[in-house]
N, C-alpha and C positions, 0 to 999 in steps of 0.2 A: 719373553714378554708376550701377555694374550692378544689378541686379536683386536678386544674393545681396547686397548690402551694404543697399541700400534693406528688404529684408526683415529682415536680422540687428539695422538698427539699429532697427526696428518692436518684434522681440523682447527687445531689451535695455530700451528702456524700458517695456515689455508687464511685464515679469519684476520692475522694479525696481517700479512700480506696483502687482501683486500683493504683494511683499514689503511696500508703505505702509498698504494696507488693513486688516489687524489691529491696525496700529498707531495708526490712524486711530479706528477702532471701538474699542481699550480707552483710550486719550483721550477718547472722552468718557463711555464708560460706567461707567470707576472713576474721571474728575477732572472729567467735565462741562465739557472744555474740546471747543468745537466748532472743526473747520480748517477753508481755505477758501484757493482756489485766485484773486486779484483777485475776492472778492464769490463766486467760486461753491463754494457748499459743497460738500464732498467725505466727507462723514457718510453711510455708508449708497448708497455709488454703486459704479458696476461699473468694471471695469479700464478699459472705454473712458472713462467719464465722466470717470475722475479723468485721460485724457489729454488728453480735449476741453477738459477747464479749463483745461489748458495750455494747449495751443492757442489760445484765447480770448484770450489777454494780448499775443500776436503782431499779432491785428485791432487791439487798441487801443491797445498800448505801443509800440508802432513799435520791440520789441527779441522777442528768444526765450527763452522758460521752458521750462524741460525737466524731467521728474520728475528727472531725474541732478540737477538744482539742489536741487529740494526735500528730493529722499531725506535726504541728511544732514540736514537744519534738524530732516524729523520725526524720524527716527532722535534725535538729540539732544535733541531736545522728550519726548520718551518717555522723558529720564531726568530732566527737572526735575521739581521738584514742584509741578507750576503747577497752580492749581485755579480750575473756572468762569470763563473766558475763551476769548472767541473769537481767534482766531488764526489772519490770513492768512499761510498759509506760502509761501504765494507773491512776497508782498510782501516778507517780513524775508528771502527768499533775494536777491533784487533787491539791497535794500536793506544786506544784509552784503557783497553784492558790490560794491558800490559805495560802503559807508563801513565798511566792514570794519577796514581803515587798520592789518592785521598781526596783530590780535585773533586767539585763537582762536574759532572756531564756539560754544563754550559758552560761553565769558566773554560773547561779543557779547548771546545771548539772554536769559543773566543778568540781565544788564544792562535788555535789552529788556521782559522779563519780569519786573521784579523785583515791580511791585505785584500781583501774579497768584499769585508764589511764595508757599507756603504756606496758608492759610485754611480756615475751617470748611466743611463741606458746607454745599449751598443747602437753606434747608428749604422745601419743598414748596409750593404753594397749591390749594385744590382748584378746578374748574375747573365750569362748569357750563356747557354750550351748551341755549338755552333758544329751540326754532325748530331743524326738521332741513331746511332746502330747500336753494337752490343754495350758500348762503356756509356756512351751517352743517355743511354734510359735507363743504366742503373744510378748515373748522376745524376739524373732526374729524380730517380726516389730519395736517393739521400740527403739532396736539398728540400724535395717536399717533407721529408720526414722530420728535419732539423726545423721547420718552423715553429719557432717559439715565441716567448717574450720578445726573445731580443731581435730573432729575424738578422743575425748578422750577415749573412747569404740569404738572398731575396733571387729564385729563378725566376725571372720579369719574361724570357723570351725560350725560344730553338729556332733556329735556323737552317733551313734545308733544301733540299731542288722540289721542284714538283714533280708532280709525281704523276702517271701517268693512268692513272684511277680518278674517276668522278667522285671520289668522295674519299679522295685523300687524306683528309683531316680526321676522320673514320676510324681510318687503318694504321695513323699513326698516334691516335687515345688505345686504340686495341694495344696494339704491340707492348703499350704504356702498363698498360690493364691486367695482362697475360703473361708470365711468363714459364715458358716451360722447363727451363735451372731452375728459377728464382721465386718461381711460385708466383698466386696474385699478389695484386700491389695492395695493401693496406691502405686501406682508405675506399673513397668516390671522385669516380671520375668524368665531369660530362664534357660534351662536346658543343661551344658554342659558335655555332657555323657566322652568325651573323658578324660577329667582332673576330673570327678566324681566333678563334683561342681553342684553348683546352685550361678546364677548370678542377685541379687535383687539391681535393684538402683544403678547399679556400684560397688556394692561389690561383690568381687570372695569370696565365702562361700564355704569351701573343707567339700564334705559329707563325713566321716567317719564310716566304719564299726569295730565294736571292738564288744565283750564278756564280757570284762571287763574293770573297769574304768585304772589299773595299763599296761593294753597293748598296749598302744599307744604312740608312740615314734614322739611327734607334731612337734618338730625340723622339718622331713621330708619334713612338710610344711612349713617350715618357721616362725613357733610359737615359741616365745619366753616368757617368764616369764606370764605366760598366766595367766586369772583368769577365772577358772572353776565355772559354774554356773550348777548345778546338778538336775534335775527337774523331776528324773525320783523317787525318795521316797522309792528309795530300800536301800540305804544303810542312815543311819540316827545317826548315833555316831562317834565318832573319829577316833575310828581303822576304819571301814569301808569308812570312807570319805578322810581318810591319802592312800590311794591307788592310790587317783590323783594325788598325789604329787610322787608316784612311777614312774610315766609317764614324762618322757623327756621334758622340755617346761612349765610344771606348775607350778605357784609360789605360788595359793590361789585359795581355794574352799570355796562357799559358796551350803548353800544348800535351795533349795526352800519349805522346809517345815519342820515344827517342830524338832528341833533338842534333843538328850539328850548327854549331859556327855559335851555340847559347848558351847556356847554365843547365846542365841536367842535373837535377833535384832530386835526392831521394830523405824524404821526410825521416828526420830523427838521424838523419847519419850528417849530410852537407848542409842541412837547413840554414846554418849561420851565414854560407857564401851569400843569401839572398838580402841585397841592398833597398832600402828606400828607392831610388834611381831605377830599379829592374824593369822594364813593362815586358819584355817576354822572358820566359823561363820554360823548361820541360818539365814533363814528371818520371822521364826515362822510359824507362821498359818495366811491364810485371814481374820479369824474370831480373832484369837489377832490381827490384824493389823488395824482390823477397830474399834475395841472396846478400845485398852490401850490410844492412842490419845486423846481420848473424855475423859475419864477415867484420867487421867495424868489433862488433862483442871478445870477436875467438883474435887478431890482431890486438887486441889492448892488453890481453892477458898474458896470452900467451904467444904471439906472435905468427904471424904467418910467412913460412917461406916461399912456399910455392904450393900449386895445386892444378884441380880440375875441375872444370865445371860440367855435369850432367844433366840434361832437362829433361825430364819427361812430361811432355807438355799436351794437353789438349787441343784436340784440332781448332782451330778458326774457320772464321769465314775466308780466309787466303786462299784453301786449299777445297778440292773440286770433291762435292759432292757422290761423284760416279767418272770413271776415268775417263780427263779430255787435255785438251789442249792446257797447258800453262807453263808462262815462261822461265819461272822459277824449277831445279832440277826437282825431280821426285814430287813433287806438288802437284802435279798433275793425276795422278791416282788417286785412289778413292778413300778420301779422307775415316769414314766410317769404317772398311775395310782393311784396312791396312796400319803397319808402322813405320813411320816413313821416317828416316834420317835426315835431317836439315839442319843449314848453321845457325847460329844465335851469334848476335855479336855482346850478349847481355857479361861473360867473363870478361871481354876487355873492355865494357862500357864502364864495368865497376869503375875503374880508374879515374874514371868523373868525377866520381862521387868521394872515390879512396883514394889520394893518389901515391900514395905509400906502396901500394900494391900495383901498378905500373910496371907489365911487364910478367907479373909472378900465378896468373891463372890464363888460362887457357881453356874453352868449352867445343858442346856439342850440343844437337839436342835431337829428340827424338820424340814425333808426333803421333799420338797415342787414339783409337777410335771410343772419349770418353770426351764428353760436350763440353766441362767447366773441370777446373780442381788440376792442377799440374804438381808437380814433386822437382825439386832442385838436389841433386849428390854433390855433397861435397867433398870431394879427396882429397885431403889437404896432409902438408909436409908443417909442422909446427916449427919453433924457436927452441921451446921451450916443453917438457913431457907433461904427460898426465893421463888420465885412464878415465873409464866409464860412468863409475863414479861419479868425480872430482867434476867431469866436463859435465854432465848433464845439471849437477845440483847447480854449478856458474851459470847454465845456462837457466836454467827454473828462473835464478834470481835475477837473472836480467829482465824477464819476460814479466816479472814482477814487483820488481821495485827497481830499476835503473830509467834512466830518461828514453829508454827502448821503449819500454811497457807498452806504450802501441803498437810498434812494429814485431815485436817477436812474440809470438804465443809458443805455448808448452805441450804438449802433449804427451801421457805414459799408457794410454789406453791401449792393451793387450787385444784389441778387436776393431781398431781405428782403419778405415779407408779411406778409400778419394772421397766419395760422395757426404761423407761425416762434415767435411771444411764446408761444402756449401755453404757460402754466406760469410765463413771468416772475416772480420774486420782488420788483422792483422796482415802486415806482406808478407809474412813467412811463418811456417807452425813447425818446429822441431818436433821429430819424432823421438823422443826417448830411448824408448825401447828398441829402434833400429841404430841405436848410436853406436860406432867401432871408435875404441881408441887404444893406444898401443903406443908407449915411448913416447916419439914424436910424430906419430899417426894418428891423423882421424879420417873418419868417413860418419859423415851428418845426413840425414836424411831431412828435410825441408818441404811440408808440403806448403800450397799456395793457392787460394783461390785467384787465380789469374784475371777472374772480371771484377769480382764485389771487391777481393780484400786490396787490390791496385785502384779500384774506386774511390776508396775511402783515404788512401794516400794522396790521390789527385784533391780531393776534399780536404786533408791536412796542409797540401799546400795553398789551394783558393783561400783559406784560413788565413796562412802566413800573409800574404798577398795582400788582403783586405788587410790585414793587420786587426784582426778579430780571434786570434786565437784564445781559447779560455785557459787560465789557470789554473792549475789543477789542483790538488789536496787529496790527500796528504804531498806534502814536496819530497821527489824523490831523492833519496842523499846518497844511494852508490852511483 
């Protein structure tokens, strides 16, 4: 092919891509219906991204998407009246192409669509991040980022100590502003000192100082029946997490890391354990969120007997910058330096979540001098055989069309690193190409964005929680 035709046809879907993007953007801002290109959203992205999600279905579907497939489906979606619904447009293109069976394009989505057509706006929930450090301002982004239409997560507040800067309100829009994993924040952010806010994307965000979680009285603000998302890891059981509910305004706390004496939740595996009745709930650990998912897939098939858990995990803020005092063993060296051996109790937390597996893993893990992006090994004794193959293609399809779809991503790329997942939305990204299997052996490789892609799980629950989650389409049937 020459060079002017390889260019023209770059520009033809260049052009038809620009022409998707407004249409993208008033889908969800007047029906709150979010698109999505196989899992990757397409809300709020530039001409290339919504090509690159093309793209991406090519690595995994072993066929070719093109915006010339999608254009019509969204073009046609922009005249239904579908409301608060996610919607891969990528899949129902595939998939009209393939059981279309002489239909028209609208009747097909109709059809597709039909529980989605019509319904009332999502009413709102107000949101509260209580803890600004690493999880907390990427929760930040993702709720500023999710305003839409429907505004079903409304971040109305943050909550935190003061600070010991003149001009604390400053340095905490910066940190908002800046990130050095995460890159800048998309969008504008100002700082209004008079009302102690910070103003991101059109949301008024009331900075709040408090001591304790039970001293704040949110009504003030105009917070009502709030849901506390807790991310600062100091208070981690019942009675200490019930002290939000002493606070004026709060209806439900969730807590961003491992809970005891509660519900640990990991989204798309235990989701169902969560009752009407809950006001607190966990969101477990990064390291259960990226492991029970995969774990939950490889037990329903094929069974798991026993195993082991390996982490290779990025340092935190836990561990000491340059070698000093800390109470924890080996923590105390220098986190950038060094690879440090430490426990995880994330294999037997699974049990939380699984509890079929109660008893049959056992971990470790090992703190690596790399800021974000962790890998989970999984050793595992199966039930039942199978080979390299067989497991990876299971696995594709789960990460594809099973009620996983958000939790497990896929990966075959012969040049994939750590720093490639940055940003992952998923808890966990199989590595293909590093997959062992053998009889009744395997060894999975797992990598994880430890901060974004446990983000956006803590977001799938606040979801649950409000009782806002979208439905999705195509409906997965494995």
């Amino acid at each position: 092919m020459s060079q002017e035709k390889v260019l023209a046809d770059w520009k033809g879907r260049e052009a038809l891509a620009e022409e998707l993007i407004p249409v993208v953007g008033r889908l969800y801002r007047d029906k709150n219906v979010e698109t999505s290109v196989y899992g990757r959203l397409i809300i709020k992205r530039s001409v290339v991204d919504v090509l690159k999600a093309h793209r991406f279905v090519r690595q995994v579907e072993e066929q070719e998407l093109s915006v010339r497939d999608t254009h019509p489906v969204l073009t046609a979606l922009d005249k239904i009246d579908v409301k608060n619904a996610h919607v891969d447009v990528g899949k129902l293109a595939v998939k009209f192409r393939e059981e279309g069976k002489g239909a028209s394009l609208e009747d097909f989505l109709q059809a597709e669509l039909a529980p989605a057509i019509g319904g009332a706006p999502a009413e709102p929930t107000d949101v509260v991040l209580y803890g600004f450090g690493r999880i907390g301002r990427l929760l930040a982004r993702l709720l500023i980022e999710r305003t839409g239409g429907g505004q079903a997560l409304r971040l109305r507040a943050i909550v935190v100590r003061k600070g010991k800067a003149t001009n604390d309100l400053e340095k905490r829009a910066s940190l908002l502003r800046r990130d050095s994993v995460h890159g800048s924040f998309r969008g504008t952010i100002q700082v209004d000192e008079e009302n102690q806010a910070i103003i991101a994307n059109g949301n008024l965000i009331n900075i709040i100082y408090s001591d304790g979680p039970d001293q704040v009285d949110y009504t003030q603000y105009g917070i009502n029946n709030a849901l506390v998302l807790d991310n600062t890891g100091i208070w981690r059981d019942e009675a200490g997490l019930s002290l939000h509910l002493k606070s004026k305004g709060v209806a439900k706390v969730a807590l961003t890391a491992p809970g005891k004496g509660i519900k640990n939740i990991v989204m798309g595996v235990n989701h169902a354990d969560i009752s009407d009745d809950d006001k607190i709930l966990s969101a477990a650990s990064c390291t259960t969120n990226a492991i029970s998912p995969v774990l939950k897939a490889l037990d329903t098939k094929y069974g798991v007997t026993n195993g082991h858990v390996e982490t290779v995990h990025a340092y935190t803020n836990d561990q000491n910058l340059i070698d000093n005092y800390h109470k924890g063993d080996r923590r105390g060296r220098a986190a950038g330096l060094n690879m440090v051996i430490t426990e995880t109790g994330a294999a037997k937390a699974v049990s939380k979540a699984l509890p079929q597996l109660e008893g049959k893993l056992t971990g470790n893990a090992i703190r690596v001098p790399t800021p974000n992006v962790s890998m989970a090994i999984l050793n595992l004794n199966l039930d039942n055989p199978t080979d390299k193959e067989e497991l990876n293609a299971y696995l594709r399809d789960q990460a594809l069309h099973s009620p996983l779809q958000k939790q497990i991503d896929f990966s075959n790329s012969p040049e994939a690193v750590s720093s490639d997942f940055v940003g992952s939305r998923a808890a966990g990204v199989v590595d293909a190409l590093a997959t062992i299997a053998e009889d009744n052996r395997c060894v999975l490789y797992v990598w994880y964005d430890n901060e974004f892609g446990y983000s956006c799980q803590v977001i799938r629950l606040a979801q649950r929680m409000a009782q806002c989650t979208l439905p999705a389409f195509p409906k997965a049937v494995r």
